[in-house]
C-alpha positions in Angstrom: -66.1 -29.2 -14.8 -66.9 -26.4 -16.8 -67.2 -24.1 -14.5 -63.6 -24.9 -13.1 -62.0 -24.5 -16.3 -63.7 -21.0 -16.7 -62.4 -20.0 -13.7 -58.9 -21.6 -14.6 -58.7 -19.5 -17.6 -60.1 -16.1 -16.0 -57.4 -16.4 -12.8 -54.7 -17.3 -15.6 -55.9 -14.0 -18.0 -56.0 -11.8 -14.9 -52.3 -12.8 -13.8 -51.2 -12.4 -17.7 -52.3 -8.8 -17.9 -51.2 -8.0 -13.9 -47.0 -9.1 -15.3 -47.8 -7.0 -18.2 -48.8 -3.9 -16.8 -46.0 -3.4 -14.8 -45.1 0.1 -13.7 -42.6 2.3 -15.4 -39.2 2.0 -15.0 -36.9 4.7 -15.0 -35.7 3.9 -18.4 -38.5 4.0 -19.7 -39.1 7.2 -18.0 -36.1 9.0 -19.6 -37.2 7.6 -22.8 -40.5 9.3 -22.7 -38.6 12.7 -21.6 -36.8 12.3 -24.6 -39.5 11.9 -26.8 -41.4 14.8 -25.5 -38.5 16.7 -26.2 -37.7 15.9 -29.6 -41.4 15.7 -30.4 -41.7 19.7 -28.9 -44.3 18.7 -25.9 -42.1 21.0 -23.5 -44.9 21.2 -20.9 -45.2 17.3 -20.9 -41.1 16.8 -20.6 -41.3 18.9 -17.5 -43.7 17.0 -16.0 -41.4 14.5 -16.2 -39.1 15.8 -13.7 -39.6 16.3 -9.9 -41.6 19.1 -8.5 -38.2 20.5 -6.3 -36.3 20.4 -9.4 -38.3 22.8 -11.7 -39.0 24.9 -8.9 -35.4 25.6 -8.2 -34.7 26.3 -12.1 -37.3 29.0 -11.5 -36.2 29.9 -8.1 -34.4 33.1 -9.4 -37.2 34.1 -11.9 -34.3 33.9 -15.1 -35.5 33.1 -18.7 -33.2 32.2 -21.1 -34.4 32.7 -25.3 -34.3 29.7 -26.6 -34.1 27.3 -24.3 -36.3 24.7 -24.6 -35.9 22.8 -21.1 -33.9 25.7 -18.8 -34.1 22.7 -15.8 -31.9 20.6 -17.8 -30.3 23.6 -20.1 -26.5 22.5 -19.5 -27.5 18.7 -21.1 -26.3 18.3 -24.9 -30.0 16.4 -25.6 -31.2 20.1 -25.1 -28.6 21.8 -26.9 -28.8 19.7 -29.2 -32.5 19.3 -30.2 -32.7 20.9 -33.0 -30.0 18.7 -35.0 -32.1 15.3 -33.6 -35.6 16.0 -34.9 -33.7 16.0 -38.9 -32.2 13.3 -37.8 -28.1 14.2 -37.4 -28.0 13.0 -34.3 -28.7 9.9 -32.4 -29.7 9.8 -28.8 -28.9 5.7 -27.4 -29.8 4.8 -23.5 -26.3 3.5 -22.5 -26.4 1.9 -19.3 -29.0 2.2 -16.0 -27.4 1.9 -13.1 -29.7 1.3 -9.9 -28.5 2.5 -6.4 -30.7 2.5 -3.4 -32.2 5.8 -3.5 -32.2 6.6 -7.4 -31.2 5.1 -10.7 -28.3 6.8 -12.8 -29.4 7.1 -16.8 -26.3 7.6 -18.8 -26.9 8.1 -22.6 -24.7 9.1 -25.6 -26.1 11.2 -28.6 -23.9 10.6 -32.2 -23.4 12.4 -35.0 -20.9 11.9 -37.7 -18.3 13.6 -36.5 -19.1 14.0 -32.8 -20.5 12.3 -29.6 -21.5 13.7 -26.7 -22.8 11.9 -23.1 -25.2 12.9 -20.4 -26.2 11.6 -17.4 -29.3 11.4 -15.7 -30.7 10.7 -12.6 -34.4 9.5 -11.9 -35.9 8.7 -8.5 -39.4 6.8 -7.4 -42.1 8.4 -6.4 -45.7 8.6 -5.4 -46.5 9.1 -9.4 -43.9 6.9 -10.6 -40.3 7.1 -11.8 -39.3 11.3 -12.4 -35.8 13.3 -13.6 -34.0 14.9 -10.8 -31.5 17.4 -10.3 -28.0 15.4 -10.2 -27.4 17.3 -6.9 -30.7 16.4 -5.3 -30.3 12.9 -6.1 -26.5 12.7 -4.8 -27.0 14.7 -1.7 -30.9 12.9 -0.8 -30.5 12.3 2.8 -27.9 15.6 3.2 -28.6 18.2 5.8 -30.0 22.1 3.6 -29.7 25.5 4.9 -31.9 28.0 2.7 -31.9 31.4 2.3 -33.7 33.4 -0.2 -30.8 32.9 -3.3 -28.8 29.7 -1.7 -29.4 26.5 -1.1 -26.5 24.6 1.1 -26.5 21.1 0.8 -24.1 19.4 3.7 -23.8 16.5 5.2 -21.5 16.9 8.4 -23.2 19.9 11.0 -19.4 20.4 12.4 -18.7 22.2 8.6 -21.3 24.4 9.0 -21.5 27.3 11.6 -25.1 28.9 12.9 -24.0 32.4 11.3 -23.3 30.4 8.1 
């Protein structure tokens, strides 16, 4: 009898911690970019994002001076970095909207006379949930055509000629 309770106990301990370990969500994902961010880990925030998205803010070989995160330089929770660590602004995760191939992050940062909004996009992968370019994640299954300074993202072939 004892021995059945013990083994009661260890297969209900063992499916406790399985439901609590769950994986990442992309949330919490975001949330951990952010952080990085604010807390000036810039090599850690980029590995939050997707390989094919940091290469193609590199893809030209431009730096910009002070630019923390020049993958994600046009979003105000770059911009506006400095102003969050003293604590005039306020970053908030508004909604998370999951589609089939990616989950859209929209979040608001406040200050007292201001808001602005971003929106993110984060997509599953073989590490977990990562950032993505908005265009990669709205064009996914889209035909590309590559040459050495443009990418061309389409997804009709009767748009696009072969001397295109």
């Amino acid at each position: 009898m004892k021995a059945a309770n013990s083994l009661f106990i260890a297969a209900l301990l063992l499916t406790a911690t399985a439901l609590g370990s769950s994986a990442p969500t992309a949330r919490e994902a975001f949330e951990h970019y952010q952080k990085a961010l604010t807390d000036g880990r810039y090599a850690d925030a980029e590995s939050c994002w997707t390989a094919s998205t940091i290469d193609a803010s590199k893809r030209l070989g431009i730096s910009y001076d002070d630019v923390a995160a020049k993958y994600d330089c046009a979003s105000p929770l770059v911009s506006l970095l400095p102003d969050m660590g003293d604590g005039r602004i306020i970053f908030s995760i508004d909604t998370v909207i999951d589609e089939a191939d990616y989950s859209e992050i929209m979040a608001s940062l406040y200050s007292a006379s201001d808001t602005a909004e971003c929106r993110y996009f984060a997509v599953q992968s073989d590490s977990g949930w990562q950032l993505i370019s908005p265009l990669q994640a709205l064009t996914g299954g889209w035909n590309i055509r590559e040459t050495k300074f443009v990418t061309l993202f389409y997804s009709n072939n009767a748009i696009v000629n072969d001397h295109a």
